[in-house]
TORVOMI-176074 format. One record per residue: x, y, z of N, C-alpha, C in turn. Coordinates in nm, 2 decimals, always signed. Layout:
<nodes>
<node><n_x>X</n_x><n_y>Y</n_y><n_z>Z</n_z><ca_x>X</ca_x><ca_y>Y</ca_y><ca_z>Z</ca_z><c_x>X</c_x><c_y>Y</c_y><c_z>Z</c_z></node>
...
</nodes>
This chain:
<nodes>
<node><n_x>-3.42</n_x><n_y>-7.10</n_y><n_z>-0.35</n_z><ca_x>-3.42</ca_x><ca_y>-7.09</ca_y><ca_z>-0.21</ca_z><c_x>-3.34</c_x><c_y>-6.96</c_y><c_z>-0.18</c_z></node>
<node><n_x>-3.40</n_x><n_y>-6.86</n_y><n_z>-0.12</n_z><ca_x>-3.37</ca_x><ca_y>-6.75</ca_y><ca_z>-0.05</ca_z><c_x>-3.24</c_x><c_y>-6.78</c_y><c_z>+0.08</c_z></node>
<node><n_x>-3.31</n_x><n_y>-6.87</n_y><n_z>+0.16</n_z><ca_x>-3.22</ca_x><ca_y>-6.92</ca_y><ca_z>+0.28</ca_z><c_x>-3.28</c_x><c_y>-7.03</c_y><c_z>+0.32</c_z></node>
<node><n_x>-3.20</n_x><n_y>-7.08</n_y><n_z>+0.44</n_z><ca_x>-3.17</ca_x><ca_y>-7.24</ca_y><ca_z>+0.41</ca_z><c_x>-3.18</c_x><c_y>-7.19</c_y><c_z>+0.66</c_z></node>
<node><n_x>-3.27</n_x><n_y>-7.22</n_y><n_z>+0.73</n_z><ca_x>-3.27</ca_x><ca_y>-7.20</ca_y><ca_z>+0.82</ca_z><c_x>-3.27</c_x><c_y>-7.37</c_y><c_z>+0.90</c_z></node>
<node><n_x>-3.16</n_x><n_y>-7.40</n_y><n_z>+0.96</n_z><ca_x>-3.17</ca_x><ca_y>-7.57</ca_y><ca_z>+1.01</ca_z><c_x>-3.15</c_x><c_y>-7.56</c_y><c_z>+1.15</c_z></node>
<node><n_x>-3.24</n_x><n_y>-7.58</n_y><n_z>+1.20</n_z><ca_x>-3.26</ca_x><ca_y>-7.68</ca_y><ca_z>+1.33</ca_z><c_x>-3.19</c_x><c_y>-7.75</c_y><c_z>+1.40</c_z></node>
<node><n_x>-3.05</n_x><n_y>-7.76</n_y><n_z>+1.45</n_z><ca_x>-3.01</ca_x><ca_y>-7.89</ca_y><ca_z>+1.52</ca_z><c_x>-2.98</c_x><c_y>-7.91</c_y><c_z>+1.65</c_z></node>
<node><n_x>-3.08</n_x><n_y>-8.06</n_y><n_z>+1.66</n_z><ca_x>-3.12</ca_x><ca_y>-8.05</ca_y><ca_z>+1.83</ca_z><c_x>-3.05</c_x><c_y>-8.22</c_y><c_z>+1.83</c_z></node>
<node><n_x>-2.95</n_x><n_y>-8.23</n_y><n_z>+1.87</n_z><ca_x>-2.84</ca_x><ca_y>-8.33</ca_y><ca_z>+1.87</ca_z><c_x>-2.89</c_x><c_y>-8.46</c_y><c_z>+1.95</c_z></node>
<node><n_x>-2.97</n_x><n_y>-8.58</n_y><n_z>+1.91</n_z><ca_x>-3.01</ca_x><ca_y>-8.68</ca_y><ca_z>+1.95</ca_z><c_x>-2.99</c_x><c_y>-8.77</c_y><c_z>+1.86</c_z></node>
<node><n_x>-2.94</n_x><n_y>-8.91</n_y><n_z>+1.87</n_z><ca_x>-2.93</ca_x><ca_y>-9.00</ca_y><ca_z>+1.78</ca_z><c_x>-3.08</c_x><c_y>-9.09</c_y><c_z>+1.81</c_z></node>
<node><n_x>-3.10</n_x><n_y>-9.11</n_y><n_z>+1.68</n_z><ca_x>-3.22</ca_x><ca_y>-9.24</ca_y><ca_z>+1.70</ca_z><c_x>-3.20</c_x><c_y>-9.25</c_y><c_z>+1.56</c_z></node>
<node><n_x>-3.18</n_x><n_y>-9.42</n_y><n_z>+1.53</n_z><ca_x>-3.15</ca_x><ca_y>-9.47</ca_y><ca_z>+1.41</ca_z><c_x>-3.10</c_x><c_y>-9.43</c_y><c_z>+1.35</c_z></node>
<node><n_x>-3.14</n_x><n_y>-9.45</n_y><n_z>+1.20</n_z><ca_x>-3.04</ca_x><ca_y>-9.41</ca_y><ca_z>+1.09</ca_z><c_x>-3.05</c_x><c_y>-9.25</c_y><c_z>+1.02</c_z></node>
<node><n_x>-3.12</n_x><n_y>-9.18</n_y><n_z>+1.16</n_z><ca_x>-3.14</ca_x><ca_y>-9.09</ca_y><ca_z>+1.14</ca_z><c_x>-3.27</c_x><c_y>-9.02</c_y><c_z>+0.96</c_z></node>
<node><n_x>-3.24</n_x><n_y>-8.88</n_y><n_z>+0.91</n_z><ca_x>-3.33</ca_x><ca_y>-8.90</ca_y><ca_z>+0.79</ca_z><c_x>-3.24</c_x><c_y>-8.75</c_y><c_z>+0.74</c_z></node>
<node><n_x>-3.24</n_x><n_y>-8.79</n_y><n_z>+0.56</n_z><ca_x>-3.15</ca_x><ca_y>-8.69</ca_y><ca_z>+0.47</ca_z><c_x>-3.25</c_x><c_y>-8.53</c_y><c_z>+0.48</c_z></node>
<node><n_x>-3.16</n_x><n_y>-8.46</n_y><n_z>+0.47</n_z><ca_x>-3.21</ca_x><ca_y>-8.35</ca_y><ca_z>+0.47</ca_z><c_x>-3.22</c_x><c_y>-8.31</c_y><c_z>+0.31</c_z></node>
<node><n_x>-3.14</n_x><n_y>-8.36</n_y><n_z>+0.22</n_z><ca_x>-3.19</ca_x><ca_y>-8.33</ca_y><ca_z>+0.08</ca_z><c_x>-3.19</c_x><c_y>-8.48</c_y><c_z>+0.01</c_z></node>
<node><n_x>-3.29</n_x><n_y>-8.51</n_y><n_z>-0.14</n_z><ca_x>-3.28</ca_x><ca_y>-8.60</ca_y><ca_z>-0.17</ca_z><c_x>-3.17</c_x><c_y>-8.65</c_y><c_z>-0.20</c_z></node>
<node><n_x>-3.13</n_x><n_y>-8.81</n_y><n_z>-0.19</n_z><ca_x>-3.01</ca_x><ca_y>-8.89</ca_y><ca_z>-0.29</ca_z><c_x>-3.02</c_x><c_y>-8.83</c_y><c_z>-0.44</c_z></node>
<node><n_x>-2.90</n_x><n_y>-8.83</n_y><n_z>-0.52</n_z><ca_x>-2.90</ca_x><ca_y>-8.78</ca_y><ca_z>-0.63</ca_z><c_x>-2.92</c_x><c_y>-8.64</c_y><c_z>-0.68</c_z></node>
<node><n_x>-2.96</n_x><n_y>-8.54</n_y><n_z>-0.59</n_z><ca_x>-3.01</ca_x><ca_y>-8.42</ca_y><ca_z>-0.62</ca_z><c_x>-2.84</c_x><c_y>-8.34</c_y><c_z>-0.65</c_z></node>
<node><n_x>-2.83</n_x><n_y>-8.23</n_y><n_z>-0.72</n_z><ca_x>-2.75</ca_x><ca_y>-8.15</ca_y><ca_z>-0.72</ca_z><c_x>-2.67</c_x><c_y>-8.07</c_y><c_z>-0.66</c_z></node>
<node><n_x>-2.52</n_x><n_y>-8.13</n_y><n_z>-0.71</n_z><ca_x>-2.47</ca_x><ca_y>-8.04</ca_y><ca_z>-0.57</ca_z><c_x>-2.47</c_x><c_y>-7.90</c_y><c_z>-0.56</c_z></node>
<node><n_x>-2.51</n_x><n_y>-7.86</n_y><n_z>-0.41</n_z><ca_x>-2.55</ca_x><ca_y>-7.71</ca_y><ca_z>-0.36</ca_z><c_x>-2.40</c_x><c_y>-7.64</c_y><c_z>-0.30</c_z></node>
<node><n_x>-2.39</n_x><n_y>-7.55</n_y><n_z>-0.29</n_z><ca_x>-2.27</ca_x><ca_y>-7.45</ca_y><ca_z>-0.21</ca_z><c_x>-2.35</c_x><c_y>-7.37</c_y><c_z>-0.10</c_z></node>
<node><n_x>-2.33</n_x><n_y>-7.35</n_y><n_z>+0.03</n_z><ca_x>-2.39</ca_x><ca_y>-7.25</ca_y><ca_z>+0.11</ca_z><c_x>-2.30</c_x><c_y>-7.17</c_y><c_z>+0.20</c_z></node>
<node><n_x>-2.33</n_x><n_y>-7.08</n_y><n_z>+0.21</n_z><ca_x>-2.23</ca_x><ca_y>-6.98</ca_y><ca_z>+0.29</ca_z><c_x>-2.31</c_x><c_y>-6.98</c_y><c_z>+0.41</c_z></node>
<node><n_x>-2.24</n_x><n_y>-6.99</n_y><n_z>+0.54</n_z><ca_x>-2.31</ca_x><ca_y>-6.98</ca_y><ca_z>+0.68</ca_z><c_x>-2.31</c_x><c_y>-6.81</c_y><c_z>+0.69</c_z></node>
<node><n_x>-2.45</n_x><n_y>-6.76</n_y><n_z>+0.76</n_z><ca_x>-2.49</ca_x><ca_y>-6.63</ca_y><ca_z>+0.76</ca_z><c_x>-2.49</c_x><c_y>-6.58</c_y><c_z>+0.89</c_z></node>
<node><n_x>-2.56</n_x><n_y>-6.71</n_y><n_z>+0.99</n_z><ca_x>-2.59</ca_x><ca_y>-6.64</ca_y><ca_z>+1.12</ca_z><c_x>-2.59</c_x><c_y>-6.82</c_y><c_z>+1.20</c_z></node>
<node><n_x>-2.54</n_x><n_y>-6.81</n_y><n_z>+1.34</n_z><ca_x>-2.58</ca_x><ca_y>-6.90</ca_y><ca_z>+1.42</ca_z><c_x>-2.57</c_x><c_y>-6.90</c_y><c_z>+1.55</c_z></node>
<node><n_x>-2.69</n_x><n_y>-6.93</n_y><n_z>+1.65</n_z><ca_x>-2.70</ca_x><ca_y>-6.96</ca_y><ca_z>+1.76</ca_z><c_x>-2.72</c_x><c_y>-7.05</c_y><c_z>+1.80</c_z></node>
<node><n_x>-2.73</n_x><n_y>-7.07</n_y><n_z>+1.91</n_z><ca_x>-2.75</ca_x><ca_y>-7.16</ca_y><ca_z>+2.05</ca_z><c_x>-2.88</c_x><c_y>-7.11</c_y><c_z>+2.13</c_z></node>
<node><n_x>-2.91</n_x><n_y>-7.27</n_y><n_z>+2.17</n_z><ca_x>-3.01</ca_x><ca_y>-7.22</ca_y><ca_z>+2.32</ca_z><c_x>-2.98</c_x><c_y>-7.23</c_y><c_z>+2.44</c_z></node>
<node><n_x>-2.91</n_x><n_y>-7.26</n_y><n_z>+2.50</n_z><ca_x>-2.89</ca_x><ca_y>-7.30</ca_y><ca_z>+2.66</ca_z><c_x>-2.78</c_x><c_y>-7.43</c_y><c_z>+2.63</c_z></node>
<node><n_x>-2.77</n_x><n_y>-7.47</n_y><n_z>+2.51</n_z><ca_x>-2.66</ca_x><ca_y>-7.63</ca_y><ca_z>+2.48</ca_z><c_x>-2.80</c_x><c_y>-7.72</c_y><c_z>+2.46</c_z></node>
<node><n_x>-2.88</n_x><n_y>-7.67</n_y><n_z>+2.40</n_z><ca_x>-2.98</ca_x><ca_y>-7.76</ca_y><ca_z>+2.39</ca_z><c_x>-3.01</c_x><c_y>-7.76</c_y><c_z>+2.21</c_z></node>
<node><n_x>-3.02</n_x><n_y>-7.72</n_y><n_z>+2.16</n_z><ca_x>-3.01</ca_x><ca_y>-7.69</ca_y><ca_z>+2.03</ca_z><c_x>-2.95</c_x><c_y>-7.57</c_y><c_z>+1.96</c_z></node>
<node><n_x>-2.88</n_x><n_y>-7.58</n_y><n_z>+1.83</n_z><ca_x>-2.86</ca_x><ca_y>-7.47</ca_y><ca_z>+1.79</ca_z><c_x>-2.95</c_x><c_y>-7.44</c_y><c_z>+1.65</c_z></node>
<node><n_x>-2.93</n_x><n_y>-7.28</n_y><n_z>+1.58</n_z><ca_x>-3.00</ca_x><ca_y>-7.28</ca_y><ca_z>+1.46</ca_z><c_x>-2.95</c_x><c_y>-7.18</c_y><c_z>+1.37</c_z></node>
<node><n_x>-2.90</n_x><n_y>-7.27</n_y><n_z>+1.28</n_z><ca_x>-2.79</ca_x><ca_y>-7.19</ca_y><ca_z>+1.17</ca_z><c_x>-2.88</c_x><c_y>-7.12</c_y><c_z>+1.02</c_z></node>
<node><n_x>-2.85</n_x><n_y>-7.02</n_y><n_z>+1.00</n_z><ca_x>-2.87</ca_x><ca_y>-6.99</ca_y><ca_z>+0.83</ca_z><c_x>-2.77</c_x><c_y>-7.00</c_y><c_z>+0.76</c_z></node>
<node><n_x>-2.81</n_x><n_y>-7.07</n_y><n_z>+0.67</n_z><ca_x>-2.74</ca_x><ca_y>-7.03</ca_y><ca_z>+0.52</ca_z><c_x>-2.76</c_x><c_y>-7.01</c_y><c_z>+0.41</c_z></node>
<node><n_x>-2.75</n_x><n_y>-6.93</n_y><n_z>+0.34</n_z><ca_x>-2.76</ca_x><ca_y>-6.90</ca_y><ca_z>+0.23</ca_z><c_x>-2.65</c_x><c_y>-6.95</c_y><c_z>+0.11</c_z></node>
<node><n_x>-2.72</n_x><n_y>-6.93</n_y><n_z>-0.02</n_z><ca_x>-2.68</ca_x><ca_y>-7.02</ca_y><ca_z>-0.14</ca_z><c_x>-2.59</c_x><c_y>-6.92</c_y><c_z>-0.17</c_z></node>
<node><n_x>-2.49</n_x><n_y>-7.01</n_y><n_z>-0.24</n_z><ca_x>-2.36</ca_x><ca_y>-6.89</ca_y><ca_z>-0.29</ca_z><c_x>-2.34</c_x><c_y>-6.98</c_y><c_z>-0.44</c_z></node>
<node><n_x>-2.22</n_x><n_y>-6.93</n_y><n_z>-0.45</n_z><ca_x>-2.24</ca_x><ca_y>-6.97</ca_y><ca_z>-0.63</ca_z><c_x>-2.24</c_x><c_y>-7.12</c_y><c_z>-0.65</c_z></node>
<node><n_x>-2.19</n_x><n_y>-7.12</n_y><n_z>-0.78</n_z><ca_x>-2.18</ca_x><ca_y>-7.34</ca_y><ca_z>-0.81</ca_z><c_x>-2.07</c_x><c_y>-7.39</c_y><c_z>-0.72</c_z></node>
<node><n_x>-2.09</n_x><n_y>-7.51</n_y><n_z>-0.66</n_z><ca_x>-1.97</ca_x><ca_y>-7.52</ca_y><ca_z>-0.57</ca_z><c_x>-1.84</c_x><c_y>-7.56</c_y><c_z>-0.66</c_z></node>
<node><n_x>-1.73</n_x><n_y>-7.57</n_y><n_z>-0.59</n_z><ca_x>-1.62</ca_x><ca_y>-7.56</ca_y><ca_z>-0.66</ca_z><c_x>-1.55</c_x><c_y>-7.70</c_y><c_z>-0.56</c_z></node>
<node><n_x>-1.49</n_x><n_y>-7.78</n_y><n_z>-0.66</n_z><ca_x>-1.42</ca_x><ca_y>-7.90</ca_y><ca_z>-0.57</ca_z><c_x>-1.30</c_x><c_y>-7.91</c_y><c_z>-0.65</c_z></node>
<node><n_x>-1.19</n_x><n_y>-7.96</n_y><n_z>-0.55</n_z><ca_x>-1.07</ca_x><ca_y>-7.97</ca_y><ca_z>-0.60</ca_z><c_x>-1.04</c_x><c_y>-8.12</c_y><c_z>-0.62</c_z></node>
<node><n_x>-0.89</n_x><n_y>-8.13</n_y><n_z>-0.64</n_z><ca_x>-0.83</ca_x><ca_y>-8.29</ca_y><ca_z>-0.61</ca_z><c_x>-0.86</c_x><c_y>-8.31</c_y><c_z>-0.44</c_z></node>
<node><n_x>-0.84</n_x><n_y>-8.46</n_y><n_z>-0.44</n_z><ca_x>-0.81</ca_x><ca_y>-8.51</ca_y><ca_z>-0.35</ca_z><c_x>-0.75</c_x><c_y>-8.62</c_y><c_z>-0.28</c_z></node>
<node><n_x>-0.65</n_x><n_y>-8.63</n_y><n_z>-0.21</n_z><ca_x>-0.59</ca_x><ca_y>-8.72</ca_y><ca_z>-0.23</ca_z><c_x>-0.55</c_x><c_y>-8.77</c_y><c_z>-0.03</c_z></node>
<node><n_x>-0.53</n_x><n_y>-8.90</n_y><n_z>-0.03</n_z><ca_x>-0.50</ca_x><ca_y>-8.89</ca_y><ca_z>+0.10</ca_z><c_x>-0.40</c_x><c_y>-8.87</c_y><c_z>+0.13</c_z></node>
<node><n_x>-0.37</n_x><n_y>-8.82</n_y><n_z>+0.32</n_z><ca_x>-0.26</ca_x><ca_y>-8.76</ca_y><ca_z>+0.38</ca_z><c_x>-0.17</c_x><c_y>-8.87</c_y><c_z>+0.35</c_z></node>
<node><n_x>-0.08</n_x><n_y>-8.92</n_y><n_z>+0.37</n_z><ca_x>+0.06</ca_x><ca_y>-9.01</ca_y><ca_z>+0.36</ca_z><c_x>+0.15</c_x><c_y>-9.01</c_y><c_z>+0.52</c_z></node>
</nodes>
């Protein structure tokens, strides 16, 4: 994947649906560009960056 262009037009109905499969591999993306329409939807790119990188985690106290 070149770029990764998403849609979001903010309405809840149910349990909503995944945008990538369960189980699939974890991805990294860098955000490239994003707008708005009027507050009615926005539409972000992003593009893939390298293997993602995760640290510890622990909770605040």
């Amino acid at each position: 994947m070149d770029e990764c262009h998403l849609l979001v037009y903010p309405v809840v109905l149910g349990r909503g649906q995944h945008l990538f499969p369960a189980g699939g591999l974890p991805a990294s993306f860098e955000l490239t560009d994003s707008l708005t329409s009027g507050g009615r939807f926005a539409v972000h790119t992003y593009r893939p960056t390298e293997r993602p990188a995760f640290g510890p985690f622990a909770p605040e106290q």
